[in-house]
C-alpha positions as CSV (number, residue, x, y, z in Angstrom):
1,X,0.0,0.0,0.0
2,X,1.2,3.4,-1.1
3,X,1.2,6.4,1.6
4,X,-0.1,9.8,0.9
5,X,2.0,12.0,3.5
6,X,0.0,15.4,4.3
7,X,2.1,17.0,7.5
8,X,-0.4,19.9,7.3
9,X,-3.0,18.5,8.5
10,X,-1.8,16.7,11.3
11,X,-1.9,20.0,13.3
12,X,-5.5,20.5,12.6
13,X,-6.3,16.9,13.6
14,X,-4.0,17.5,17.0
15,X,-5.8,20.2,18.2
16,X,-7.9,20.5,21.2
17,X,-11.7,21.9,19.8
18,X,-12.9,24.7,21.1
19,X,-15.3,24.3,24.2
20,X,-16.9,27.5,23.2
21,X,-18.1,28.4,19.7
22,X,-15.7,28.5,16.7
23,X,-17.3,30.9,14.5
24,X,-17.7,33.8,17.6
25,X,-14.2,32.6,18.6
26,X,-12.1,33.2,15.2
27,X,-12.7,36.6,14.9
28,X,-12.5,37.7,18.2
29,X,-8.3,36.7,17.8
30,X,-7.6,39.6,15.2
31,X,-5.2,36.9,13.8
32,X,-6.5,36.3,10.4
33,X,-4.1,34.2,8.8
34,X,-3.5,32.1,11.4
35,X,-7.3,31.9,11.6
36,X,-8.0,31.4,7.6
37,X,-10.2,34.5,7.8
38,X,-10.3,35.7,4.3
39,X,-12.3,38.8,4.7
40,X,-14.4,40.5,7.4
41,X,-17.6,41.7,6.4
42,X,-20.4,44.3,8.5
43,X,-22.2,41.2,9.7
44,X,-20.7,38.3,8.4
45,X,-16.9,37.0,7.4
46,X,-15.3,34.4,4.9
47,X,-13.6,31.7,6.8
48,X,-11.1,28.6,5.0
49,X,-12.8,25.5,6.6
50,X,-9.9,23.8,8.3
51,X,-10.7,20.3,7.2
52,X,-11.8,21.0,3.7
53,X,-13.8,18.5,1.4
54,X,-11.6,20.1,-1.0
55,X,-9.3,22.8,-1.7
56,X,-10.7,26.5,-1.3
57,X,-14.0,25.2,0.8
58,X,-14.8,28.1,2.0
59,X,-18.0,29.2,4.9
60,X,-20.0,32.2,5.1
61,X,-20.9,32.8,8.6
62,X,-22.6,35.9,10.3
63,X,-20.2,37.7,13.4
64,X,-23.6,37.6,15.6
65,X,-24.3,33.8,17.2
66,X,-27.4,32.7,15.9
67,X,-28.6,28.9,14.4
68,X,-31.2,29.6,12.1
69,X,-32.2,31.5,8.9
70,X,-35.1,32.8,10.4
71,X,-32.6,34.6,13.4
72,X,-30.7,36.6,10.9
73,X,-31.5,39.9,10.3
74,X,-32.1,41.2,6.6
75,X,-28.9,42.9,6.7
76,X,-27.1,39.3,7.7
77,X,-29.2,37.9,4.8
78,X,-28.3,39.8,2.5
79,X,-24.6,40.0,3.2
80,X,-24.4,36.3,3.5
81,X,-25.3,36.0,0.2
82,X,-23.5,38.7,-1.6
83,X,-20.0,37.1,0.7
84,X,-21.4,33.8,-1.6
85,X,-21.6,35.3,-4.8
86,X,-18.1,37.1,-4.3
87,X,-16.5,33.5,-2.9
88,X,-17.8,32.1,-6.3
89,X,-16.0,34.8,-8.1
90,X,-12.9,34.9,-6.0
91,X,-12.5,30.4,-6.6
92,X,-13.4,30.8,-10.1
93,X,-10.3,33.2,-10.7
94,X,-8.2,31.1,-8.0
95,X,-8.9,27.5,-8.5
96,X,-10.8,27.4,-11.4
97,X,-13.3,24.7,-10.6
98,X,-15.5,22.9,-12.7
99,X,-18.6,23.6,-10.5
100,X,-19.9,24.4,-6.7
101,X,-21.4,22.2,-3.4
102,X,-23.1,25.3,-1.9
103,X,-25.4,24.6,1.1
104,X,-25.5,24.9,4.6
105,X,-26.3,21.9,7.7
106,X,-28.8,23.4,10.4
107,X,-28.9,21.3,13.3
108,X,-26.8,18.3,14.5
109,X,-29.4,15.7,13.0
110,X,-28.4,17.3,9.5
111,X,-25.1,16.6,10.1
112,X,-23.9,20.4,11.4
113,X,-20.6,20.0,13.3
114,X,-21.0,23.2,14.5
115,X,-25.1,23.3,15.0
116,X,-25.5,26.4,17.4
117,X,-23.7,29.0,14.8
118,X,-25.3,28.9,10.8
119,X,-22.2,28.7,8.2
120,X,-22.5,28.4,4.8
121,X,-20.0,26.1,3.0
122,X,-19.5,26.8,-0.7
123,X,-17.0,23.9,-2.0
124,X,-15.1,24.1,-5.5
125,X,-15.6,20.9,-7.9
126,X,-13.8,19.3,-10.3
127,X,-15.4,16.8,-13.1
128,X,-13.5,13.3,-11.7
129,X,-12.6,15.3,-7.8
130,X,-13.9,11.9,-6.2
131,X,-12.1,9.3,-6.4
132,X,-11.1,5.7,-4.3
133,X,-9.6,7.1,-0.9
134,X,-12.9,9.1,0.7
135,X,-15.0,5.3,0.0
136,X,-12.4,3.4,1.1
137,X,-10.0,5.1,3.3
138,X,-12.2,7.4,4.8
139,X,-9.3,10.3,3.2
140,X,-9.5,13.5,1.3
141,X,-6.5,14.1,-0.9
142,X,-6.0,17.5,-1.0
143,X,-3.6,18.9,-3.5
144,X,-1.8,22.1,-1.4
145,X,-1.4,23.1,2.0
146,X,-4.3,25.5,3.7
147,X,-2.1,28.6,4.0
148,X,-0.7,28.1,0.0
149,X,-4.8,28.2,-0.6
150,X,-4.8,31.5,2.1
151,X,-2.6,33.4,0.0
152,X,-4.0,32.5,-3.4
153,X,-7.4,33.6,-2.5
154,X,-6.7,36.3,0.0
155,X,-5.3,38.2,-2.7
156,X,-8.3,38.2,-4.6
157,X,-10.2,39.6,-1.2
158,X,-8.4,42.8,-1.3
């Protein structure tokens, strides 16, 4: 059997979670490489996901703690959205991708890690981007490290 070594990650995976919340937790550091915050919004901020489905997943989520849709305010809406439609724009120039996974999990039954703080995820596709190792091996290949992705995109942020 062949190995696939990925260093990176191994911090991510070594870490202790956060016995708070995540999402009210990153932006509160003011350290936004170290945090993969690609760009602060009024209401709402661009966050890398540290264990990405692929690379450049990216999430939407508002500043304010809140679960649902129906919490946000139209302001939070609305920004939420246009941070989507930007992400799009920014990974299409980055990564170039094929297509987009754009959706978000509310509630633990739905399979939300985080279920008490609503995040977006918008993931970039390739045609072929699954393969043997996530069926098999329970593994995501991913082809560069999270802070090469940080740069490439945060560029396109400014």
């Amino acid at each position: 059997m062949e190995q696939i070594w990925a260093p990176w990650r191994g911090k991510f995976v070594a870490t202790a979670k956060y016995e708070g919340c995540i999402f009210c937790e990153l932006p509160k550091a003011d350290k936004d490489r170290e945090m993969l915050i690609l760009h602060r919004g009024q209401e709402a901020f661009v966050v890398m996901n540290a264990y990405p489905y692929s690379a450049g997943h990216l999430m939407v989520t508002p500043f304010r703690h809140v679960a649902s849709l129906e919490s946000l305010s139209p302001g939070e809406r609305r920004e939420i959205f246009e941070l989507l439609a930007k992400c799009e724009t920014v990974l299409t120039a980055a990564v170039k991708p094929e297509g987009f996974n754009i959706g978000l999990n509310l509630g633990r039954a739905a399979g939300a890690g985080a279920d008490k703080h609503l995040h977006c995820h918008i993931v970039p596709r390739w045609v072929g981007d699954t393969n043997f190792m996530p069926v098999l091996a329970d593994t995501r290949v991913i082809n560069e490290s999270l802070v090469e992705t940080y740069d490439k995109l945060k560029e396109y942020f400014k």
